[in-house]
N, C-alpha and C positions, 0 to 999 in steps of 0.2 A: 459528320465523321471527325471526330476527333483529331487532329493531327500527334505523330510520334513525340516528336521534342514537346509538347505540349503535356503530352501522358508523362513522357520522362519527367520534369520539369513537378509536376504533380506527386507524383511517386516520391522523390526525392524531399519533397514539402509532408508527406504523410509520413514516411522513417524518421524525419528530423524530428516532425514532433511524436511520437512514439516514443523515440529516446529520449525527450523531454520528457514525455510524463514517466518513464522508467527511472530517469532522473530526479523526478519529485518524490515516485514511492520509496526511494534511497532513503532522503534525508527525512522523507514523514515516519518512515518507518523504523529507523534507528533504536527508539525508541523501546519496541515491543523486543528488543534482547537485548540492551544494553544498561536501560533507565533505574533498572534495580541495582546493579553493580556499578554504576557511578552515585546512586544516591545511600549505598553503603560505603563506599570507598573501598570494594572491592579493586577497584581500577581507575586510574586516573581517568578523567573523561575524553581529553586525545585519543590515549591509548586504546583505550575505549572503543571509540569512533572505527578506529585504523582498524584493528581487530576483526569488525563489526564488516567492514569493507572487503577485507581480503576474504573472510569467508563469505561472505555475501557473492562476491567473483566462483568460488570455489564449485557454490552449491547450483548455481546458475546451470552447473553442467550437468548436474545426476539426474535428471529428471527432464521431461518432458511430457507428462501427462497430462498437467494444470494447461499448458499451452492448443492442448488437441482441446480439451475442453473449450476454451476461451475463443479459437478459431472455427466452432460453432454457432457458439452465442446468435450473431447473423446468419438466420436460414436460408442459405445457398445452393443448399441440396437437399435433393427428397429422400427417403426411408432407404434408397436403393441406392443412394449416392451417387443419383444422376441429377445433373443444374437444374434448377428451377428453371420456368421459360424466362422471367424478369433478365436472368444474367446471361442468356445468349440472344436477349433483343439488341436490336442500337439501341447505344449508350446505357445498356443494362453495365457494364464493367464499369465504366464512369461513376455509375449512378451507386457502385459499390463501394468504392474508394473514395466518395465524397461523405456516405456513411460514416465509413472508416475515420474518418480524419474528423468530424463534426464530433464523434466520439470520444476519441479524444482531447480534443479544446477543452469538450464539458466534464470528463475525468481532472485535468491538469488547471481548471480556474477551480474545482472545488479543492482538490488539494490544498491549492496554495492559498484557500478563503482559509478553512481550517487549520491551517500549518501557522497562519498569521495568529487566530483566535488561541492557538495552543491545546487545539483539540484532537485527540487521538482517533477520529476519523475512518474507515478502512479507504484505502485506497483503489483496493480490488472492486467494491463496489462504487467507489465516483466512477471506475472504468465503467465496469456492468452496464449502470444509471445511463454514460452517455453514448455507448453500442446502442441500447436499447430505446431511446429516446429517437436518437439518430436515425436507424431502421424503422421504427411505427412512422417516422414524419416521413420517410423515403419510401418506405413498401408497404403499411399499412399495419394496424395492430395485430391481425390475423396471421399476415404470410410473413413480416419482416421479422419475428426471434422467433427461437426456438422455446418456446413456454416451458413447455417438461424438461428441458435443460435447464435451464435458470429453475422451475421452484426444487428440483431435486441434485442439483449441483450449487446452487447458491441461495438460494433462499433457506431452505430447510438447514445448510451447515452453518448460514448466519444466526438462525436460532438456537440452534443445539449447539457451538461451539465454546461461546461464551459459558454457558453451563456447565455444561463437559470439563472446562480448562476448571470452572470455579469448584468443582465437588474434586477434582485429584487433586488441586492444590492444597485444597482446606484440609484433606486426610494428609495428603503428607509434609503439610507444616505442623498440623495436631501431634503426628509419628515423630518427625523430625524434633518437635520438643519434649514430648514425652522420653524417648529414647536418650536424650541428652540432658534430663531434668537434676541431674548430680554433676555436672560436668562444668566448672569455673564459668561465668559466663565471657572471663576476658577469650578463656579458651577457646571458649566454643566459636567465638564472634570469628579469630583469627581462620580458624578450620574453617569454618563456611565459606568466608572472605574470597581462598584460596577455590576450594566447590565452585565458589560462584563463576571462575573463570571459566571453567570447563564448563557448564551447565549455560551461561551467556553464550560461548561460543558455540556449543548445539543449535542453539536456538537461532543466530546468525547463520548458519548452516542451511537450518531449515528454511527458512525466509528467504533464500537464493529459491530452493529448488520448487519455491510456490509461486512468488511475487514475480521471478525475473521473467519465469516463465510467459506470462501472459501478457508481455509485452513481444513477446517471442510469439505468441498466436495472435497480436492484431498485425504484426509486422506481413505474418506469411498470409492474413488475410487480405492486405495492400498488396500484397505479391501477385495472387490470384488474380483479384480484381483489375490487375495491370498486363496478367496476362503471362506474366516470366514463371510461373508453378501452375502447376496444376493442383485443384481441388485435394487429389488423391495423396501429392506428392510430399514430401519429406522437408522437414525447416531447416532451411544452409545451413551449412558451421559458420559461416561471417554473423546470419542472424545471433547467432547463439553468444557468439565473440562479444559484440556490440550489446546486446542487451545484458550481458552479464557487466561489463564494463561500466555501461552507464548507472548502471544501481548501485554495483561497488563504489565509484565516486558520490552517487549522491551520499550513499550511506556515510562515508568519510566526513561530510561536510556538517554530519551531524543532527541535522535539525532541532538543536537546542530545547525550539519552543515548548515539540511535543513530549522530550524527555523529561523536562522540568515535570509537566503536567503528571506524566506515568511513575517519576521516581519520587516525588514529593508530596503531588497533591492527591493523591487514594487511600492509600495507606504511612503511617508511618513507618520504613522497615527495617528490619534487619538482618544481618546475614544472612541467617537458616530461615528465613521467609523468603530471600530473594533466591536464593537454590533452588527451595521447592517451586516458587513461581516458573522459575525458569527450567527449570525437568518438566512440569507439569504443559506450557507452553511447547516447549520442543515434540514432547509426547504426541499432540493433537497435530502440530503441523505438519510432522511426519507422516503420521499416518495419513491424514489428508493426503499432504501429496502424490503420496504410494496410490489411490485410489482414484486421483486425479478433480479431487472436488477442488474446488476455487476459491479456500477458506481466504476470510482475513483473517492473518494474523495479529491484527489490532484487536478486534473480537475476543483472540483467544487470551491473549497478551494483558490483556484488563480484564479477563475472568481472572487469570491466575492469579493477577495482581490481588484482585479482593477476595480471593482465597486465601491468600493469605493472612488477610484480616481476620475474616471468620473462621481462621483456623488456630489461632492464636487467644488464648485467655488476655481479657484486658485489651487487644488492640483498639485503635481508633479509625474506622472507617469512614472517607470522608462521602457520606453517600450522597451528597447535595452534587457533589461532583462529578460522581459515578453515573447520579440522575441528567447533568446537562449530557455526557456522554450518551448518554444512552439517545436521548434526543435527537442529536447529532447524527447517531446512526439509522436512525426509522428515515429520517430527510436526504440520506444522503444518493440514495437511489433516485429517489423521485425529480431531487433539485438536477440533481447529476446529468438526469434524461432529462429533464425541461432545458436545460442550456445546450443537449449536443441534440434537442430538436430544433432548438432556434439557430443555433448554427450551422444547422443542412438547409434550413428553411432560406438565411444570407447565403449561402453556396451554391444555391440551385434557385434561387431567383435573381440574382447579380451575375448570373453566368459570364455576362461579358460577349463581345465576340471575339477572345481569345479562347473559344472550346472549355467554357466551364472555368477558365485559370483563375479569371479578376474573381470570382467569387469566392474562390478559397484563397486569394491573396489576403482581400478582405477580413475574412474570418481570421486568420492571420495575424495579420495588423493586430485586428482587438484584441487576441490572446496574448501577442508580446506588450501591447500596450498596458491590459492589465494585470498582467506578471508586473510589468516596472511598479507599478504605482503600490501595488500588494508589498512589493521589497522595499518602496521607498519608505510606508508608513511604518514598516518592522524596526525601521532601522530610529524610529523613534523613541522606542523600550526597547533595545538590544536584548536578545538573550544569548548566552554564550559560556563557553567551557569556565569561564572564571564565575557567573554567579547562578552558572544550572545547580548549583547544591543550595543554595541559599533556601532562609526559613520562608516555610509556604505562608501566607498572608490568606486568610480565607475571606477577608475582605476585598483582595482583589484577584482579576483575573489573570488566568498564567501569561498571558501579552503585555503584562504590565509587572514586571519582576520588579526586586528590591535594585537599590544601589549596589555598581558591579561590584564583584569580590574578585583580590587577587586569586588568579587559576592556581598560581604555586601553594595558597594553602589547602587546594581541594585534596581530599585524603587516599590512600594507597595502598596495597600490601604489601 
């Protein structure tokens, strides 16, 4: 049996890192509504960032759909929405929350593997990847996910979304110049510029009411498994506080790496590309979330991006890059669940006799361990609001940026 302070004590170690990796999808994610309008100089990149944050906070609250979704993923309940027998044996709730938390480790070390490499990644799926690793090495491949939730709430919008976002951008960047083919191009550049603020900040909008959310269904999954909700019951306003918070800071901090990558190295853009990216972007996330599928918005955010290529006479699409992304994303499930297996596997074999605690101390230890070392090697090619604009180098990769450029010559409306 378990003792209290010891559950306590746990619980508190599974929210912390939650909001860690809510934290991480902040700053990975900045990217997928801001990277066009800092790599046209619709918006300084600070501003940018700030922007990007306080909507990010905003959107956190309109929704909760993504989050019911996400707080399935782990099958806890049968068709009738009664517990599985695993979760009212002993140490079936343990054994839930140890899931929980191994899932996370393996969502927040792939982030921040990616976040280093400057690769636009989904975040939503490193979670997914490490729920679901997590659960097969805890409950077994059969009983521990929900299969027809994940290929029809996340597998199939991982396919179709990047699509989806890349065929409405391409029409309406084709529209978008077509329509504006007589019109100055100093003019046109300015108008969009201004577009593009409102059409960014949709998009940041939208990326609260998907992303935050499902940091918001592993939290009330740790809730459950602890014992303080029930299965049935409703996600606190604190969870909702807290997760919205913590993405709105990550988002503020920016993550340079992956913006670089999204505003520079896909396409080369310009104004009325980066509006229609970003309507087109907005368009998909929205509706997802109204629906409550569990898009990534990176998925859809690098369709739009290279719609815009293909929708533009003459663009240059940098598809070498398009191609390692896409790589990126077949892996990023599978790597995701191999690390939050191996990390239930140290959690439940190192149990300790402190009731399970030394094991997830453990796990622990390694995550902040290799968070430091991930930040320390970043900090070897900075990237940062003074040279995220600078000229892309197709020789090298986005981790490895040019010499910094002052931030004050980055450009504005």
């Amino acid at each position: 049996m378990i003792r209290p302070m010891t559950e306590f004590i746990i619980l508190v170690l599974v929210i912390g890192t939650a909001l860690a990796f809510d934290f991480t999808n902040g700053f990975h994610d900045t990217g997928n509504a801001m990277a066009t309008s800092i790599a046209t100089g619709a918006l300084k990149p600070k501003v940018a960032v700030a922007l990007s944050g306080v909507l990010n906070l905003v959107g956190a609250f309109l929704s909760i759909q993504v989050a019911k979704t996400v707080a399935k993923v782990v099958h806890i309940q049968d068709s009738k929405g009664a517990p599985l027998p695993f979760f009212n044996a002993p140490g079936g709730h343990h054994l839930l929350i140890t899931i929980v938390f191994a899932g996370l480790v393996g969502g927040i070390i792939w982030n921040l593997t990616t976040w280093l490499l400057g690769l636009p990644s989904s975040s939503s799926h490193a979670l997914f990847g490490g729920l679901i690793g997590a659960a097969i090495a805890g409950l077994g491949f059969s009983s521990g996910v929900d299969w027809t939730l994940v290929i029809t709430s996340i597998v199939i919008p991982a396919v179709l979304s990047p699509v989806v976002a890349l065929v409405i951008s391409s029409v309406g960047t084709w529209l978008v110049y077509r329509i504006t083919a007589r019109t100055p191009e100093n003019a046109r550049e300015k108008g969009f510029r201004w577009g593009q603020i409102g059409s960014a900040s949709l998009v940041s909008l939208a990326h609260g009411t998907g992303d935050a959310q499902k940091t918001m269904g592993v939290i009330f999954l740790a809730l459950v498994a602890h014992g303080s909700l029930s299965a049935k019951g409703d996600i606190p306003l604190w969870v909702k506080v807290a997760c919205a918070v913590a993405i709105a800071l990550g988002t503020y901090l920016g993550g340079w790496r992956v913006i670089r990558t999204l505003g520079k190295g896909l396409v080369e853009i310009e104004s009325p590309q980066g509006m229609a990216a970003e309507s087109a972007s907005a368009v998909v996330i929205l509706t997802s979330s109204h629906l409550g599928l569990a898009l990534s918005t990176t998925h859809v955010a690098t369709g739009s991006i290279l719609g815009t290529g293909v929708g533009k006479k003459g663009a240059r699409v940098r598809w070498n890059v398009a191609g390692r992304m896409a790589a990126g994303w077949l892996i990023t499930l599978p790597v995701a669940a191999v690390v939050g297996a191996v990390c239930w596997y140290i959690a439940d074999m190192l149990k300790g006799p402190a009731d399970g605690l030394f094991g997830i101390l453990l796990v622990f230890a390694i995550l902040v361990a290799v968070a430091t070392y991930i930040y320390a090697r970043s900090r070897r090619a900075p990237v940062h609001a003074g040279n995220v604009n600078a000229e892309w180098d197709d020789g090298s990769p986005a981790a490895q940026p040019p010499a910094p450029v002052d931030a004050r010559s980055s450009a504005s409306v």
